[in-house]
C-alpha positions as CSV (number, residue, x, y, z in Angstrom):
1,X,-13.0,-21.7,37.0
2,X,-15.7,-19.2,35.9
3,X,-13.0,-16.7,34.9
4,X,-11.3,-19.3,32.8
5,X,-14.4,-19.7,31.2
6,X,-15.8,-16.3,31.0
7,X,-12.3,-15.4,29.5
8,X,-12.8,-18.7,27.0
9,X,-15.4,-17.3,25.6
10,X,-14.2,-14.0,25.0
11,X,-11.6,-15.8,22.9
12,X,-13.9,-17.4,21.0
13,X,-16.1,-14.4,20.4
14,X,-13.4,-12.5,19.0
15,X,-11.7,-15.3,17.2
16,X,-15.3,-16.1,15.5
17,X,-15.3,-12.2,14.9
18,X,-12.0,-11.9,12.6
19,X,-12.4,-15.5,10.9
20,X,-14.0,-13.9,7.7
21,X,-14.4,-16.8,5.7
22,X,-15.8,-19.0,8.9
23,X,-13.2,-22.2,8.0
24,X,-12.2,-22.1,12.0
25,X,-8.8,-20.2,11.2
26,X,-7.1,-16.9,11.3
27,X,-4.8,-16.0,8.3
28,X,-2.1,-13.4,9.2
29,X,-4.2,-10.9,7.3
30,X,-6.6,-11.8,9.8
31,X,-4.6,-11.4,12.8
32,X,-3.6,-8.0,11.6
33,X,-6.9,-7.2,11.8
34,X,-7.3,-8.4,15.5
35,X,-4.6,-7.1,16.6
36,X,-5.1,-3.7,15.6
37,X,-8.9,-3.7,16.4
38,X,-8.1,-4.8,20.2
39,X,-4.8,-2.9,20.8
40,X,-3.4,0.4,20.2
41,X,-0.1,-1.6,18.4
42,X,0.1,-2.4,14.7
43,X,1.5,-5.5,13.2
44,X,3.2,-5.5,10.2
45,X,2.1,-8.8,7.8
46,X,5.8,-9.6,8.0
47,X,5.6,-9.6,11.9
48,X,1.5,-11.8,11.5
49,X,3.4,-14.0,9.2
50,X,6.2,-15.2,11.6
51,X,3.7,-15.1,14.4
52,X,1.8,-17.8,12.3
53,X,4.4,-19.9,11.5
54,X,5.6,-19.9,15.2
55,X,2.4,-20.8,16.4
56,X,0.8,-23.1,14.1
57,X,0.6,-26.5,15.7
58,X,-0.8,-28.2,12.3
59,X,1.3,-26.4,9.8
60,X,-1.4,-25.2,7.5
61,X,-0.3,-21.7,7.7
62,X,-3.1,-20.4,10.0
63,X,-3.9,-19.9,13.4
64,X,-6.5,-22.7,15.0
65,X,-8.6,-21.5,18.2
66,X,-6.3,-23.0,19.9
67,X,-3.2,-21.3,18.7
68,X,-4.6,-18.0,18.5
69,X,-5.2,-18.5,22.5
70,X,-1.7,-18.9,22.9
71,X,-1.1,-15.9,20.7
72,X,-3.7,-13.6,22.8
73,X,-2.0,-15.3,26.1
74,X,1.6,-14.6,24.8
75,X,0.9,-11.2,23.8
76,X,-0.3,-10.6,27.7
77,X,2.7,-11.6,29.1
């Protein structure tokens, strides 16, 4: 249970790190930018934009805490 949380709040850390604007979501512009600061791979906004839309549980068009778990988790496997 500790890992899960320790690993939790790495999630949060970054997610609170690449959430410019602080409204509690990740644009794809935004993702772009996580992706490439934690990874050696690039994303294209083409390739942030369908990850959005496949992972947006609301529909708004950005990436919650909760989907951008499931991103980070996804992007593991």
């Amino acid at each position: 249970i500790w890992f899960v949380m320790e690993k939790g709040s790495q999630y949060e850390r970054v997610f609170k790190r690449f959430d410019e604007n602080g409204d509690g979501k990740i644009s794809p512009a935004e993702l772009r930018q996580c992706v490439e600061a934690i990874s050696d791979e690039k994303l294209s906004q083409k390739d942030a934009e369908a990850a959005v839309r496949t992972l947006d549980l609301d529909g708004d068009g950005l990436l919650g805490f909760d989907d951008f778990v499931k991103f980070v988790e996804g992007v593991k496997e």
